[in-house]
C-alpha positions, -999 to +999 in steps of 0.1 A: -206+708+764-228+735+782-208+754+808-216+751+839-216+784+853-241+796+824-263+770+832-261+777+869-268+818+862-294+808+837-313+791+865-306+819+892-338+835+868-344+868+842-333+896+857-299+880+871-292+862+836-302+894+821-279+916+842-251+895+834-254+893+803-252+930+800-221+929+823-203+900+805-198+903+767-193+866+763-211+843+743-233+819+766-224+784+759-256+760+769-245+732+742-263+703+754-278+716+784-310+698+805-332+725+802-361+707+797-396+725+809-380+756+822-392+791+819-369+814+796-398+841+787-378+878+783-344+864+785-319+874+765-307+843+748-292+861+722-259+847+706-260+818+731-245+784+716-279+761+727-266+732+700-281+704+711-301+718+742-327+698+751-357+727+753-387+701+754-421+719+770-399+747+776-414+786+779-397+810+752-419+835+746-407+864+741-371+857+747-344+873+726-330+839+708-316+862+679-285+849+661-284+821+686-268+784+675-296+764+680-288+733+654-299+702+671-317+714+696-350+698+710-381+724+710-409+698+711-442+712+724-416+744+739-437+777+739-416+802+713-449+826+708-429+862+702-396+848+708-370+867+684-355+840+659-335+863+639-308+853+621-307+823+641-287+788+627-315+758+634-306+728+612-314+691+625 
């Protein structure tokens, strides 16, 4: 289950999620999280647990998704164009 502080700083936009994450050396947990349609271009996604996030028409481009958990989670029609997807876990 997605924390709800991540998902509330996620939300607050880029640079405050990015900022954070370079303050905070914890691993995002947005398991499961409505995120449906948002706008995640140049975020730093990296390492975040997104199991099971539902990503559906979301915008990804060029966000850092790179050795993210992203097994069960629902891209359909999401925008990943540049995105980085290394050494990322997607099964399901």
């Amino acid at each position: 289950m997605a924390s709800d502080e991540h998902v509330a700083l996620l939300k607050r936009g880029v640079s405050a999620w990015n900022s954070w994450r370079v303050e905070h050396q914890v691993v995002p947990d947005l398991s499961g999280a409505a995120l449906r349609g948002l706008d995640f271009s140049e975020f730093d996604l990296s390492r975040a647990d997104l199991r099971g996030a539902d990503l559906r028409g979301a915008k990804l481009g060029n966000a850092d998704l790179s050795a993210a958990i992203l097994d069960g989670a629902n891209f359909f029609k999401a925008v990943l164009d540049g995105a980085n997807l290394a050494g990322t876990s997607v099964r399901g």
